[in-house]
C-alpha positions as CSV (number, residue, x, y, z in Angstrom):
1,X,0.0,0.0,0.0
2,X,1.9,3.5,-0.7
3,X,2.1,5.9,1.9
4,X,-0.2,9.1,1.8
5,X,1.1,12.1,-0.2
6,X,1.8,15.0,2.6
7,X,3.0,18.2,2.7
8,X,4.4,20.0,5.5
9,X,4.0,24.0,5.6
10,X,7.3,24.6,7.8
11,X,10.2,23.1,8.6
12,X,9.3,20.8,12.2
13,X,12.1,19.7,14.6
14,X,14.8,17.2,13.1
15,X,12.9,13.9,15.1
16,X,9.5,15.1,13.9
17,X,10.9,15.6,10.0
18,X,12.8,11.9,10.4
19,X,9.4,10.3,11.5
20,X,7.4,12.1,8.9
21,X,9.6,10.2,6.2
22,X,8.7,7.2,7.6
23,X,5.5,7.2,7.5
24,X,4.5,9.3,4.3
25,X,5.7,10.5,0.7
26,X,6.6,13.6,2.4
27,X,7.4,17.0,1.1
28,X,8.8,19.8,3.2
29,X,8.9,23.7,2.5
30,X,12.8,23.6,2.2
31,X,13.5,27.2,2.4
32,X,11.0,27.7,5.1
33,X,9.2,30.7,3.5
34,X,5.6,31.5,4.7
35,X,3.4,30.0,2.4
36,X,1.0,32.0,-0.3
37,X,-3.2,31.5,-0.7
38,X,-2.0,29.9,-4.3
39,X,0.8,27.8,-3.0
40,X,-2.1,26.5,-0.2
41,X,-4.4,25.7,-2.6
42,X,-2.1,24.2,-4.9
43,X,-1.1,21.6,-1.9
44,X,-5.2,21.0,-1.2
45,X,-5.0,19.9,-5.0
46,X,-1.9,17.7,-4.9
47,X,-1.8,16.3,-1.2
48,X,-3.5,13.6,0.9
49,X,-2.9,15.5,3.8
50,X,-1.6,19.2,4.6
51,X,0.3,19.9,8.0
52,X,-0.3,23.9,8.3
53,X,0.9,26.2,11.1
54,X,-1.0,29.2,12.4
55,X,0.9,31.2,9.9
56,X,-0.8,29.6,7.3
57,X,-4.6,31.2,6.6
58,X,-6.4,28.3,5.5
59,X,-9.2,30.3,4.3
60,X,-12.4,29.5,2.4
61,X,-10.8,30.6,-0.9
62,X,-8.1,28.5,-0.1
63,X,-10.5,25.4,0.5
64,X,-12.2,26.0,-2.4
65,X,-9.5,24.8,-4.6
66,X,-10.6,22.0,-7.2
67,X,-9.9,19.4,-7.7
68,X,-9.4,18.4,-4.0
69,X,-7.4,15.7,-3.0
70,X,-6.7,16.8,0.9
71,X,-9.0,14.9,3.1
72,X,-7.3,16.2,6.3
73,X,-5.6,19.1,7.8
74,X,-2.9,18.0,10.5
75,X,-2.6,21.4,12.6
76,X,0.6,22.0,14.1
77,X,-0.6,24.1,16.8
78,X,-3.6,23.7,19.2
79,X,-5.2,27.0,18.2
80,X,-7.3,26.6,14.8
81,X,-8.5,30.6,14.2
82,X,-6.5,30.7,11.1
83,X,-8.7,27.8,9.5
84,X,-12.2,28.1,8.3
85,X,-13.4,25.2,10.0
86,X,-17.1,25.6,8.3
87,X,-15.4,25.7,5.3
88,X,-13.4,23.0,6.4
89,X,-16.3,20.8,7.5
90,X,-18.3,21.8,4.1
91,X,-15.9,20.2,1.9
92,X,-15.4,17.4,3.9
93,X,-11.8,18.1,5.1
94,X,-11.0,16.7,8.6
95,X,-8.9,18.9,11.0
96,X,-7.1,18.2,14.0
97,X,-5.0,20.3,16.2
98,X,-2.1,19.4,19.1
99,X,-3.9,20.1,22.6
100,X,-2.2,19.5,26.0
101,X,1.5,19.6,24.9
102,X,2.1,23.0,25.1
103,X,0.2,23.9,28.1
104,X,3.2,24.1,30.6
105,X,5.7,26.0,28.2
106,X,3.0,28.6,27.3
107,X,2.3,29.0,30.4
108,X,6.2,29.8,31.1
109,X,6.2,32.6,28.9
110,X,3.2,33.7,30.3
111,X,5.2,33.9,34.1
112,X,8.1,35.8,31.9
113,X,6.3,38.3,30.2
114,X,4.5,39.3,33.8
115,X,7.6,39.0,35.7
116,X,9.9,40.8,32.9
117,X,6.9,44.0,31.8
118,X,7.1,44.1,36.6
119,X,10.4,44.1,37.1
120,X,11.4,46.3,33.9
121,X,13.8,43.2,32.7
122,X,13.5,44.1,28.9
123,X,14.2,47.5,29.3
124,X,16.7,46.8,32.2
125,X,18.8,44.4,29.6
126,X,18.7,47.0,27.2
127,X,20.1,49.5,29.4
128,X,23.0,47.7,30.3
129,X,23.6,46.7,26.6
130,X,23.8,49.9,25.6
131,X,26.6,50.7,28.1
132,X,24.2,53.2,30.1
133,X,24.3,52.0,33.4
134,X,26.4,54.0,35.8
135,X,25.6,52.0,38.9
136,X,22.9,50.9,41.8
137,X,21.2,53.6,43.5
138,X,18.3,53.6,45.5
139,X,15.5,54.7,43.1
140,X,17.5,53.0,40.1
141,X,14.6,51.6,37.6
142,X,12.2,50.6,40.1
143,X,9.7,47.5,39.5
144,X,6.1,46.4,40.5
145,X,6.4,43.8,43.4
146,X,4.8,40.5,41.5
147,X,4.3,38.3,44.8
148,X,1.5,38.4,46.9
149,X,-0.4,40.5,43.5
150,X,-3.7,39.2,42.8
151,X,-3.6,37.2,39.2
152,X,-6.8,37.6,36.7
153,X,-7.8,35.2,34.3
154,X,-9.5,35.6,31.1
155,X,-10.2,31.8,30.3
156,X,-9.7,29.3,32.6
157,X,-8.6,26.3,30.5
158,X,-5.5,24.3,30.4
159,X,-2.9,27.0,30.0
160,X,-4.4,29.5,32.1
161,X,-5.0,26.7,35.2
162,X,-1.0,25.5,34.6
163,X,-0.1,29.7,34.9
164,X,-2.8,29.9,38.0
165,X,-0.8,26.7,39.8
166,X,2.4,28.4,39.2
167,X,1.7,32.0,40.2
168,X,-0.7,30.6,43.3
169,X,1.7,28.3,44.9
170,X,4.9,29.7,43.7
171,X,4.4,33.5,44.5
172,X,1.3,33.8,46.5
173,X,-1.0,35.1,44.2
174,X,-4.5,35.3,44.7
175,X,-6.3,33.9,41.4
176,X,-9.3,35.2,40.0
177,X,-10.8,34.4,37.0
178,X,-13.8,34.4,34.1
179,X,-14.6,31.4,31.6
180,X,-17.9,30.9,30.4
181,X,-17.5,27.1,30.6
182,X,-15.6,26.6,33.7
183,X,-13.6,23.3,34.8
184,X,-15.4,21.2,37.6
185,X,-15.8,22.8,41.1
186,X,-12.5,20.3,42.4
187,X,-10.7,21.7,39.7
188,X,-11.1,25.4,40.7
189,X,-10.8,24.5,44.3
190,X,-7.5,23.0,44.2
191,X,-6.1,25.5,42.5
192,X,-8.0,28.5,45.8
193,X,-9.4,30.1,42.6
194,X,-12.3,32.2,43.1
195,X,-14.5,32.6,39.8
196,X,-15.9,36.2,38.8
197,X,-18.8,36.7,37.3
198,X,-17.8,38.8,34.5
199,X,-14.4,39.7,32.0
200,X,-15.3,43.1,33.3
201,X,-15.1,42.5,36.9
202,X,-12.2,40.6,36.6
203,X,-10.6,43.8,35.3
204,X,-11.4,46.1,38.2
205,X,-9.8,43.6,40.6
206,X,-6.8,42.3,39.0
207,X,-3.2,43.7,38.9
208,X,-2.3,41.2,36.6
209,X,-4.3,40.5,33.8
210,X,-3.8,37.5,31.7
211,X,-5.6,36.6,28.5
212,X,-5.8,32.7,28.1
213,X,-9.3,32.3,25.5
214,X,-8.7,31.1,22.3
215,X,-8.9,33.5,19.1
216,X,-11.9,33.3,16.9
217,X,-14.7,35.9,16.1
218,X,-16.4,36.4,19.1
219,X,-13.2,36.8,20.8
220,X,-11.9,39.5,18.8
221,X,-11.0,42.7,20.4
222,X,-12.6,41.2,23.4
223,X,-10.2,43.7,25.2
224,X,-11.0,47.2,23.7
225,X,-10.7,50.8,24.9
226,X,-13.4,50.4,26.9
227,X,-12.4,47.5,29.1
228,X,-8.6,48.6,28.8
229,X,-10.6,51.1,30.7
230,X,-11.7,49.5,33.7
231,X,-8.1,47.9,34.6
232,X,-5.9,50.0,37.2
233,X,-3.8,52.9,35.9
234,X,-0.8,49.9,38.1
235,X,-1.8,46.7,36.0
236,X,-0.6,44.8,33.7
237,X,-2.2,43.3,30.5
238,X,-0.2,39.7,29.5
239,X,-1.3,38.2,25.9
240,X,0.1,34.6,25.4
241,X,-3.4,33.5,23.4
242,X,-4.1,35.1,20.3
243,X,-3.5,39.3,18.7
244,X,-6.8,40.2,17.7
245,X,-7.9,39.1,21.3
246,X,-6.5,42.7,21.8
247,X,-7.6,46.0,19.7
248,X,-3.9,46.9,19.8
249,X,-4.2,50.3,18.5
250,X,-6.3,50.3,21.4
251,X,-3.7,49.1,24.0
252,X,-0.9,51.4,22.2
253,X,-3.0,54.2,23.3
254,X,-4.1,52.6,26.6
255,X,0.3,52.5,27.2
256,X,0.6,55.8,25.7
257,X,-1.6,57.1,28.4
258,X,-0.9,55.4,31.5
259,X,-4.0,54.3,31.8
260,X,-2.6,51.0,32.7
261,X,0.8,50.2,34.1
262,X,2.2,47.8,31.2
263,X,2.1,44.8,29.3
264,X,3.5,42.0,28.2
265,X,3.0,40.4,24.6
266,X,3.7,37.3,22.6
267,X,1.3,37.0,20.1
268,X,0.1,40.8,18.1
269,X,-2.6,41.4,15.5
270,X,-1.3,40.8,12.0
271,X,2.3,39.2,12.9
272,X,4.6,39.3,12.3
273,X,3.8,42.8,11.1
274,X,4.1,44.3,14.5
275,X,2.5,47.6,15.1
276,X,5.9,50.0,15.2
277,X,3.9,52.0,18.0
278,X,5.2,49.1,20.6
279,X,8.8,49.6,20.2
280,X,8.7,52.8,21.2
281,X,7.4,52.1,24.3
282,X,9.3,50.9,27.3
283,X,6.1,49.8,29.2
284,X,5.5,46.8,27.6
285,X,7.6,43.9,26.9
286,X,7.7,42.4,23.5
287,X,8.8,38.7,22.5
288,X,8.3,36.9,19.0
289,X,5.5,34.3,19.4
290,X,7.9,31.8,21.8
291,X,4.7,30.6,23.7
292,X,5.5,26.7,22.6
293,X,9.0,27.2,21.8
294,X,10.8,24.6,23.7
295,X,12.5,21.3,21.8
296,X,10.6,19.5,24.2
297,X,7.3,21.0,23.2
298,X,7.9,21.4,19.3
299,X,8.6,18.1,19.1
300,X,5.7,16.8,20.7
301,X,3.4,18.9,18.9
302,X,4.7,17.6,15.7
303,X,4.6,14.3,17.0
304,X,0.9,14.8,18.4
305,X,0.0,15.6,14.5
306,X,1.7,12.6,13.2
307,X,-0.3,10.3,15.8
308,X,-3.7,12.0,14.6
309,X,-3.1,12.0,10.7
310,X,-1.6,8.2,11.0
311,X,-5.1,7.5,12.6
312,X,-7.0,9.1,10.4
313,X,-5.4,6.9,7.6
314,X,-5.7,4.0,9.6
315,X,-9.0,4.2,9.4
316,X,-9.6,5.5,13.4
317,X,-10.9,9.2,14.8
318,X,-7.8,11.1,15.4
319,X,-8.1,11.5,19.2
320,X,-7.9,15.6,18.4
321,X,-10.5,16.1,15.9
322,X,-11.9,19.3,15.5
323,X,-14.0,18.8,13.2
């Protein structure tokens, strides 16, 4: 029996790329470029199966390309936003996506960016790179004490319970937070978390403010001017989930202002076409998307894939269908 015809989107970790030979008459993007509407369509056309990051927009117009040979989408990535999974479903396409593997190492970052945008450690590196620093003294770049700080949560899933365990029992921090479809009671218990009622009261209360919901339409600009509005002028606003989850013209102006402390950001709207308003700020720490970006992690997400899509091909549900 030959071995389905796949094409991978990006260059995966050296263990990943080994096994995908194995298993399939595989073709990688060599050069690593990101991949064009055309060049996706033109792989729907010629490919069994498609591995696609989130910097591939697997739009409708993309599915629509005839004559289709895909039959599944193998995600590399647990977010989905960039693919039109009605469009997906319509044509008969199954998608998966890589769930679970990533939670700790996100969650990482997420600790970073609110312990670095705190203690001023971006701009504090910087300073001493450029040969500026003359010295301690007493009112030397001074920080926001993180310990002890209450922690809000917007979504309350896997990510956002592994950054509430670490920020709980490793720096005292109170934990508040809002999800529409909370975990079980035992879960939120174990973790002292006390569930608000609304996004917008979680706001008023929080001096950190971390956004853990996944990006789709209803989320986005779910943080606007409005509810930038209702933080503390001494909060901080952490993204580790998706850029349009934040109006970010909105937040530039929100920094600008002072009308909150800082923030700390992994993920932007239109990346990696960053807004050019951010670095000129020094209230707000910036870093390239790094949320899963561990060997560890990569790996396993690739692996994840190539457990679904074998699955799939074997005949079985992929155990991370989306659709």
């Amino acid at each position: 029996m030959s071995k389905p015809k796949a094409l991978v989107t990006r260059r995966w970790p050296e263990a990943c790329e080994a096994k995908l030979k194995e298993l399939f008459d595989v073709t990688f993007n060599e050069d690593n470029h990101p991949m064009t509407a055309e060049e996706l369509k033109d792989a729907l056309r010629n490919y069994d199966v498609v591995m696609p990051t989130v910097t591939d927009p697997i739009t409708a117009d993309v599915l629509s390309a005839e004559p289709l040979r895909c039959k599944i989408l193998g995600n590399f990535g647990v977010g989905f936003n960039h693919i039109d999974i009605e469009a997906a479903k319509a044509r008969g396409i199954t998608v998966t996506n890589t769930p679970d593997v990533l939670t700790d190492c996100t969650a990482d970052i997420a600790m970073l960016l609110m312990l670095m945008v705190a203690r001023r450690g971006g701009e504090g590196e910087r300073h001493v790179r450029s040969g500026e620093w003359t010295g301690w003294h007493p009112t030397h770049m001074m920080g926001t004490k993180v310990t002890g700080k209450t922690l809000g949560l917007i979504g309350f899933g896997r990510i956002a319970r592994a950054m509430a365990k670490k920020a709980h029992f490793g720096f005292d921090m109170p934990i508040i937070f809002f999800d529409p479809y909370p975990p079980p009671r035992e879960v939120i218990e174990s973790l002292e978390a006390e569930q608000c009622s609304s996004i917008e009261d979680v706001l008023r209360r929080a001096d950190f403010v971390a956004l853990h919901c996944p990006g789709s339409k209803e989320n986005h600009h779910l943080i606007n001017a409005e509810r930038l509005a209702l933080m503390k002028p001494t909060a901080f606003l952490i993204n580790t989930a998706r850029g349009d989850v934040v109006d970010n013209v909105a937040l530039l102006e929100a920094l600008r202002n002072k009308t909150i402390k800082g923030a700390g950001l992994d993920v932007y709207e239109g990346e990696p076409n960053l807004n050019k308003g951010f670095l000129e700020l020094d209230n707000v720490a910036l870093l390239p998307h790094l949320g899963s970006a561990t060997l560890e992690t990569r790996e396993a997400m690739g692996m994840r894939v190539i457990e679904n899509v074998t699955a799939f091909f074997a005949g079985q549900t992929p155990r991370d269908k989306v659709v």
